[in-house]
Each structure stands twice: as C-alpha cells, then as structure tokens.
C-alpha positions in Angstrom: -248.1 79.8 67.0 -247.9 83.2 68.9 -244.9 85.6 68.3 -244.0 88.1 70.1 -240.3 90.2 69.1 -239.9 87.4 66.8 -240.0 84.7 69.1 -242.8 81.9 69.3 -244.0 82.3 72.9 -245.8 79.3 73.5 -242.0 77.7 72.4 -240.2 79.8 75.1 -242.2 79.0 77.6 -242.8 75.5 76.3 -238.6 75.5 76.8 -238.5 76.6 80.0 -241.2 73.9 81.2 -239.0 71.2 79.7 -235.6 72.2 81.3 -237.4 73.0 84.9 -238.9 69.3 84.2 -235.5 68.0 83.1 -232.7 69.9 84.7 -229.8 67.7 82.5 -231.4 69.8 80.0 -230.2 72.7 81.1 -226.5 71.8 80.5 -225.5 73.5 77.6 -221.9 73.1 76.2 -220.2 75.2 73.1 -217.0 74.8 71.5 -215.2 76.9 68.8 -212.5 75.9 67.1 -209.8 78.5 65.7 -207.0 78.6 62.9 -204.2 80.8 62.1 -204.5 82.3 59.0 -201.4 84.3 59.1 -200.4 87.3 60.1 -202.9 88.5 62.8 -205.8 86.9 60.9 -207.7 83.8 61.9 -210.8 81.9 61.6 -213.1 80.8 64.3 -215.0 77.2 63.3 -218.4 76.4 64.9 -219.4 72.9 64.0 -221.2 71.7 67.1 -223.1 72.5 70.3 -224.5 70.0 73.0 -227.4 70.3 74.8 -227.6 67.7 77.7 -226.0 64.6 76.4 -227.4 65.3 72.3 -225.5 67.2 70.1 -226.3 69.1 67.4 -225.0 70.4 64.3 -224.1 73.9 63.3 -221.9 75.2 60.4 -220.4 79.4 61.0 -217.0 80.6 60.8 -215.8 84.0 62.0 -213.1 85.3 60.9 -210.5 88.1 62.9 -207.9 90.3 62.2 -206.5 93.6 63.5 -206.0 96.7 62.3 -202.9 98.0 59.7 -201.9 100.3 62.9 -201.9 97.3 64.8 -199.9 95.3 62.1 -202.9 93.3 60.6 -204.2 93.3 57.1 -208.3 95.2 58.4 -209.5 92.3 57.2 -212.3 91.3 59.8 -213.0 92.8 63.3 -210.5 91.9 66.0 -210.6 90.0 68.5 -211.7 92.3 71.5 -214.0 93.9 68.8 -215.5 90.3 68.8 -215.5 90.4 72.7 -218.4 93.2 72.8 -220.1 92.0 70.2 -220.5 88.6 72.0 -221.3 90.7 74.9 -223.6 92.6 73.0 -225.4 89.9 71.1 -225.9 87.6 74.6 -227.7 90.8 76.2 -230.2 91.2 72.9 -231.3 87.7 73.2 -231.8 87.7 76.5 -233.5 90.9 76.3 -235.5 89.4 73.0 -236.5 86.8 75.7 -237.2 88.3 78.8 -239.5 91.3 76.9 -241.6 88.1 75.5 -241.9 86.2 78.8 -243.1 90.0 80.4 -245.4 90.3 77.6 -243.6 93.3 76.0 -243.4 94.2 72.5 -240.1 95.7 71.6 -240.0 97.7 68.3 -236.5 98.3 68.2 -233.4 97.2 70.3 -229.4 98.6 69.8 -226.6 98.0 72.2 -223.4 100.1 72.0 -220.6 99.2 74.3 -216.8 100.1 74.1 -213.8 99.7 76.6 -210.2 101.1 76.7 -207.2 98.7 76.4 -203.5 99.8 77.4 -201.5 98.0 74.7 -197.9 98.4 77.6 -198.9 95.0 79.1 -200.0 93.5 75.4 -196.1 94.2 73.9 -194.5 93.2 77.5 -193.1 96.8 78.0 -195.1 97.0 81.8 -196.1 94.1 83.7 -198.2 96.5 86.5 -201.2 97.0 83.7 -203.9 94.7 83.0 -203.7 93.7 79.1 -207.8 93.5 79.6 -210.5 95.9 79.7 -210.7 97.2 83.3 -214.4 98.2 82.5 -216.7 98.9 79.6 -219.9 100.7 79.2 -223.1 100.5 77.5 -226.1 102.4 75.9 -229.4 99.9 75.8 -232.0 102.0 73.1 -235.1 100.6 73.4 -238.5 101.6 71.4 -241.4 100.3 72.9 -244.7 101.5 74.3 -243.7 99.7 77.8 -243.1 101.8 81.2 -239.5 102.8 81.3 -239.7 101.0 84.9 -241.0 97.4 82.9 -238.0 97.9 80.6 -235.6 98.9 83.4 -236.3 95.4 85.0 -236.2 93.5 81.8 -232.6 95.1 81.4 -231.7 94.0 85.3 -233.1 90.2 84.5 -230.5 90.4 81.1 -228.1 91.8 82.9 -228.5 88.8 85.8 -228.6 85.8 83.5 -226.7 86.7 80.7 -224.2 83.9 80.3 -221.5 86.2 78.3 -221.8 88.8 80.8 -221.8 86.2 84.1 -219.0 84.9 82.4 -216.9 88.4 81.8 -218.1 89.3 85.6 -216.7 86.4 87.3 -213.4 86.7 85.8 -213.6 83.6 83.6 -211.4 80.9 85.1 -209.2 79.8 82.1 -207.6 76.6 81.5 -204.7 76.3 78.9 -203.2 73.3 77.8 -200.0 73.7 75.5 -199.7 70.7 72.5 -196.7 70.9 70.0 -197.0 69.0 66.8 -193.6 68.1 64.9 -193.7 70.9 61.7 -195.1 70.8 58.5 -192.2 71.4 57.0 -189.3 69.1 58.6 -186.6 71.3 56.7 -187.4 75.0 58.7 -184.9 76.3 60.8 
C-alpha cells in the first residue's frame, strides 16, 4: 500500500470511487456530547459518528476551561481556543489530502490562526458588538519541494471544501432546544 504524507493513496482514492459510486455515502453525521464540570470547565464526549446509515464507534473527550483572568481555573484551552484549532485541524487534513491526490509530498505543515473577541457583548454591557470573531487570520507553512503555485492551489481546494471552514463561512445556522430536568437536589433553593 502506497503512502504518501502518511496517507495510503490507493485508500483515498479508493474512498473517493466509493462515495462518487454511492452518494448516501457521502452523508456524514458527528455528534459531541458536553458536561459541566463546574465553574467554566467542561468536558466534550465523542462516542459516535455515522457515515450513511452505519455508525461507528469512537471514544475522546476534550476537556475546556478559561483562563483565571477570565474567572476559570487554566485548566484546558477554552472554548474559542478550541474553535481555531478545529479550524486549524479541518484545513491540515484536507491539505494532508489534497497534497496526496496532486501527488505532492509535504515535509512539514503548521497552521497559526488567531481572532479578536470584544468581551462588551459576552457580559451584556453593549448589545451593538458581535460576541464572535468578526474575522481571523492565518499563516499556512509549508515545506515541500512543490511550485509555490501547486501549493497555492492545494491551499485554495482546502480552503473550498473544508467542512469547518464552509461551516464558520456560512454563518452556521444554529438550532437550540431548551430541556429542564427537575434538580438533583430537591432541597436547593
């Protein structure tokens, strides 16, 4: 089996055969399960993906936490730290993958990305800013022997198809449903 970047080739493209053959097989759906922990920590449980209409098992947790400035214990990275690192880690697999499909051998790959956030809106003292990241930017380091042109347009394939990225670029369409449970402790005021 042929790798390339660490990926078995003949697989990718082996993958990509099977869900052009079998477009159900394109539907992916994740799911992430979190738990307050106390304070500003929690935990983030991944037990299960599904990949058409078979699902299969996975077993991480992630933990998060803010800052002591931001009245958390430092614990674990928070969560719009967690934001650009998904961000970050869907645009080094799909570069891993697009560099394979175009034949190119990366020898080394880093993404760095940061944003600025305008805690006003976060503790409800201004309701005219946006509590999100208005923009961030990124630095792609690559090392490879390939034409800074056949890297440029690996970078603007990852950048088309990442699903993290799509997903932060559309402005993701959120649906939240509220459920109270009676309380643990039926004596709490």
């Amino acid at each position: 089996m042929p790798t390339l970047n660490g990926i078995d080739a003949d697989a990718l493209h082996a993958l990509a055969d099977d869900v052009a053959g079998n477009p159900e097989l394109a539907a992916l759906e994740f799911s992430v399960r979190n738990r307050w922990d106390g304070g500003t920590r929690s935990t983030a449980r991944i037990a299960t993906f599904r990949r058409g209409h078979r699902e299969h098992a996975r077993d991480f947790e992630i933990a998060a936490d803010t800052s002591e400035e931001l009245l958390g214990s430092n614990a674990a990275p928070n969560p719009q730290e967690l934001l650009l690192a998904a961000l970050n880690a869907s645009m080094i697999v799909g570069f891993a993958v697009h560099a394979t499909r175009a034949g190119i051998v990366i020898d080394g790959l880093e993404i760095a990305t940061s944003g600025q956030l305008d805690l006003r809106r976060y503790l409800g003292l201004d309701p005219w800013i946006s509590p999100g990241y208005g923009s961030v930017v990124q630095r792609v380091e690559v090392r490879s022997e390939a034409s800074p042109e056949k890297l440029q347009a690996v970078l603007d394939s990852v950048i088309a198809t990442s699903p993290v990225l799509g997903s932060l670029g559309r402005g993701l369409n959120v649906q939240t449903e509220l459920v109270v449970l009676p309380a643990a402790d039926q004596t709490r005021q």
